[in-house]
N, C-alpha and C positions, 0 to 999 in steps of 0.2 A: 209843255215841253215836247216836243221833236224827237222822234224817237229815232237815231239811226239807223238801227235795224230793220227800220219800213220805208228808208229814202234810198238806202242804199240796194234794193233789190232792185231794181231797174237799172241803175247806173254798173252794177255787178255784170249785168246782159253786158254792154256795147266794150265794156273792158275785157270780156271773155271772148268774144268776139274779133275783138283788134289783136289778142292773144294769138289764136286758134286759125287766124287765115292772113293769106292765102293760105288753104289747104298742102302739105308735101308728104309725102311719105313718108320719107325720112326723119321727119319733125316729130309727124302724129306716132312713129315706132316707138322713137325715144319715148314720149310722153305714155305711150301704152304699158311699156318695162316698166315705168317709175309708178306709175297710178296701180299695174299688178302686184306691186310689194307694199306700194300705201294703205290701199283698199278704198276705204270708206272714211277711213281715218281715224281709226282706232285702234289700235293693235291692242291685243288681248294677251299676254303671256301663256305658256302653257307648265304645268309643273306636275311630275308625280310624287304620289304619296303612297307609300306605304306603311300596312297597318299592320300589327304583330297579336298575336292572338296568345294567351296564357294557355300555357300546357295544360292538356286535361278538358281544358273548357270547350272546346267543338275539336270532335276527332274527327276523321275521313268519313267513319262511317255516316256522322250524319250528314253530309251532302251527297246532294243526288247524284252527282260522278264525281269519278276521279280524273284525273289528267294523265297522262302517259308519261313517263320520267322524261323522255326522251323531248317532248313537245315544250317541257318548261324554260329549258334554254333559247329553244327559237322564238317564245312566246317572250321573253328579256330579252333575247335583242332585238325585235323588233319593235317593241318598246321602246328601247333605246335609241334604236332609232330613227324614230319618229320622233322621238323628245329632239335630238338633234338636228333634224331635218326642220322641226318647228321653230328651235330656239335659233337656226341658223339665219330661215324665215324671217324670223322678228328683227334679229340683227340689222341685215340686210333694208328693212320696211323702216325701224328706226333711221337709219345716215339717208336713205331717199327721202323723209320729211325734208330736211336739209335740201336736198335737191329741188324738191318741187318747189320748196317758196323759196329759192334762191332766182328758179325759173321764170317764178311768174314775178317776180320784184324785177329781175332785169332784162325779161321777153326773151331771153337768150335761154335753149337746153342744149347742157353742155353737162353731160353725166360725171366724164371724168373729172374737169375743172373743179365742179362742184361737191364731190367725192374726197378728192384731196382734199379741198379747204375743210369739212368740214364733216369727218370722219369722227374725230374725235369727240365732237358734241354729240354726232349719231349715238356712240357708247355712251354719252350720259346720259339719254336719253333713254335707251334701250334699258340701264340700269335703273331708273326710275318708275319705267314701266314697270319691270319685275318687281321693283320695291313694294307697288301697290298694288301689284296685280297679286304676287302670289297670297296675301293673309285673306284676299276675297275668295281666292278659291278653297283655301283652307276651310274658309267660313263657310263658305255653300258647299261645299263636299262633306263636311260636317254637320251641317242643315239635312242634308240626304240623308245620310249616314242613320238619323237618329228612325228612321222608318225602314232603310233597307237593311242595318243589320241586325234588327228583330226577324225581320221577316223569312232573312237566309238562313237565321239560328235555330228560329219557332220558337222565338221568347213572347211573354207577355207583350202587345202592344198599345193595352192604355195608356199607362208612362209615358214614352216615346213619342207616340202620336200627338198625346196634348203640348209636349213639350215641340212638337214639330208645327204644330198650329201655332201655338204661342210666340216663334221664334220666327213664322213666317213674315211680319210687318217688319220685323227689325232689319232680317233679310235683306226684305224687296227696299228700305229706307238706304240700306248701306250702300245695294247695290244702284240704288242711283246718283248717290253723293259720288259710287268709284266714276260712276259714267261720267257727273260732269267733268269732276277732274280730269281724268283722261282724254274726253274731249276738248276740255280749256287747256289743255295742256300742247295737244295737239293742235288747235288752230290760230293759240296766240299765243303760246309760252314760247312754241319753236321760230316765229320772228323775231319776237323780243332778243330770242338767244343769239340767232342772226345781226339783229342790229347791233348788239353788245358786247358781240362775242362774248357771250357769259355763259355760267352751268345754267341747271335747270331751276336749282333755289333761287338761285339769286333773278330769273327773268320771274319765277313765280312772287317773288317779293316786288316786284315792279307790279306785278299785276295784280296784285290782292290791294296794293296801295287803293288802286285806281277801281278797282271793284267794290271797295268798302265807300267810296265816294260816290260813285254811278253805280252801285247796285241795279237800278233800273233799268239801266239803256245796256245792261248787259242779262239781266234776265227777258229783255224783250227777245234781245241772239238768239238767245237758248232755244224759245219758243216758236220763233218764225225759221230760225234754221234749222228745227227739226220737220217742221210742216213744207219747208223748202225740199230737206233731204227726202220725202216720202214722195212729195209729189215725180222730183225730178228719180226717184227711187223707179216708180212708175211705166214714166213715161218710156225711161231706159227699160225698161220689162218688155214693156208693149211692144219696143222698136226690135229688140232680139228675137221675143218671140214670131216675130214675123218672118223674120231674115233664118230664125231658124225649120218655121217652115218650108221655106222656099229651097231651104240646103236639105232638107229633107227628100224631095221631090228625087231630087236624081239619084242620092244614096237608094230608095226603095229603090227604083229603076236598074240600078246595079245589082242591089240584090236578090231581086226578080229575076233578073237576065244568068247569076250568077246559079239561083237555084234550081233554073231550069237547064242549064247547061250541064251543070256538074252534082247537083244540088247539096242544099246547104246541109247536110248529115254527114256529108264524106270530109276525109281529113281536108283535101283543097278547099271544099266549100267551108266548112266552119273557119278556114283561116282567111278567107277571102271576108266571111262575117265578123269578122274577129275586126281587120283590118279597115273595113268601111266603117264599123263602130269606133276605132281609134282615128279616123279621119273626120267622124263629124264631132267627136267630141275634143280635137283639137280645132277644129275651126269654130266651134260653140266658145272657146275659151278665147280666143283671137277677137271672135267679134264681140263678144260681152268686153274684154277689157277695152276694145275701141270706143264703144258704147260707152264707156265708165269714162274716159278721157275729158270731155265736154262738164260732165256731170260734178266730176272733183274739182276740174278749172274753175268753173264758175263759184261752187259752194266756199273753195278757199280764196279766191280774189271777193267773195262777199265778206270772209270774214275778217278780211284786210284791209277792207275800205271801213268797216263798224270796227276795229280797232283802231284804225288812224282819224277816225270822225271822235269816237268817243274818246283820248287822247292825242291831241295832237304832236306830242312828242314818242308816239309808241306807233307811227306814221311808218312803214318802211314802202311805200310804194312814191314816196312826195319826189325823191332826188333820183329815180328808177321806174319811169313812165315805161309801159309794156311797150315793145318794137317788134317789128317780126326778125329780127336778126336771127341767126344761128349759127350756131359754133360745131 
């Protein structure tokens, strides 16, 4: 039996490639916005919790400080937000899935077009995330929990500890079931949703169909596109770290010239240091997401060509050949 997932790596290259060029700027901007909110392809929810502690049972005195009245409100809102900077984040990362394979299905990026159309799947999307993301964090924040809140109280840790080994397999077991779902959810539930215009259950019941039947030719995916994701992981490392040497070079050189002029202790010099520190670290961010562009292209037109090999009715590239158009 033919595994697609190993026929389809090469054929992934020249389709990513007829994507991705001619090279424009303009193209590769777009595609840098949408792959900085997609990532990797997994969006990870964030949630907090809090935990309410019985009167009597740990008082102030026994922890090693206190807090200052006044520090506890800035320390909640910043909390806050940052939960909302994050949850915004996700929102956002959720409806550009949408985008990127609406992209790569019709070679055309067109942010807003694709925005519109398909907004409203992004939210169901995003709420499904959360649906599975938050009881995993639950679960492993309570996995923690059972070593660090002995440890902050100075209760007994035999209990705890055996009970923290013991609960470690289950853990590490659940937490790669959350991974594949999230990943399959990510790079074949959100065409299916595209081609269906459907929610998230109804494209995941399409795709468990077909999963329970080709088990195979979908756990070979799993395997070679995680050894794909490392490698091309890599090689994008290597090619930053270069280009961030090379941007390194003149940043020293400025602020060589800057410490010797002014030097770097006095208010102008530490804001001058301040400021070349905020210039290479937004051009570190600029070229790692450009870097990322190629890397996601490719990883998700592979996993498009092994979903429409291993159904040919779950096809969304057959009537939407990649062009270099743009909108």
């Amino acid at each position: 039996m033919a595994l697609h997932a190993v026929e389809n790596v090469e054929e992934a290259f020249g389709v990513t490639r007829e994507f991705l060029t001619p090279i424009t700027v303009h193209r590769w901007l777009k595609l840098a916005l949408v792959v900085f909110f997609v990532g990797g392809g997994v969006s990870f929810p964030t949630a907090q919790f809090n935990t309410s502690t019985p009167p009597g049972d740990v008082s102030t005195g026994d922890l090693p400080f206190s807090l200052p009245v006044d520090v506890v409100p800035l320390v909640v809102a910043l909390v806050a937000a940052g939960l909302l900077l994050g949850g915004l984040f996700a929102l956002i990362g959720a409806i550009m899935e949408f985008v990127l394979i609406e992209s790569l299905r019709t070679g055309e990026v067109s942010l807003r077009r694709y925005w519109r159309q398909r907004w409203r799947q992004g939210l169901r999307l995003f709420g499904f995330r959360i649906a599975i993301g938050l009881p995993m964090i639950v679960l492993f924040v309570g996995w923690l929990a059972l070593l660090v809140v002995p440890i902050l109280t100075g209760r007994d840790l035999t209990i705890p500890a055996t009970a923290f080994l013991v609960g470690t397999p289950v853990v590490l077991l659940i937490g790669v079931l959350y991974a594949l779902v999230s990943g399959l959810t990510t790079v074949f539930v959100v065409p299916l949703m595209i081609q269906a215009d459907s929610g998230v259950l109804a494209a995941w019941r399409r795709l468990w169909g077909s999963i329970k039947i080709t088990w195979k030719q979908y756990l070979a995916y799993v395997v070679i596109s995680f050894l794909l994701t490392v490698a091309a992981g890599i090689i994008a490392s290597i090619v930053v770290g270069i280009v961030a040497i090379v941007l390194l070079i003149p940043i020293l050189i400025m602020a060589a010239i800057a410490h010797v002029t002014v030097s770097l202790s006095s208010t102008v010099g530490f804001v001058v240091l301040v400021a070349l520190a905020l210039l290479f670290g937004l051009s570190m961010l600029v070229v790692g997401t450009l870097a990322q562009v190629p890397v996601v292209t490719y990883l998700r037109y592979y996993a498009l060509l092994v979903l429409g090999d291993i159904e040919g009715s779950f096809d969304v590239l057959s009537d939407h050949q990649p062009s270099r158009g743009e909108v």
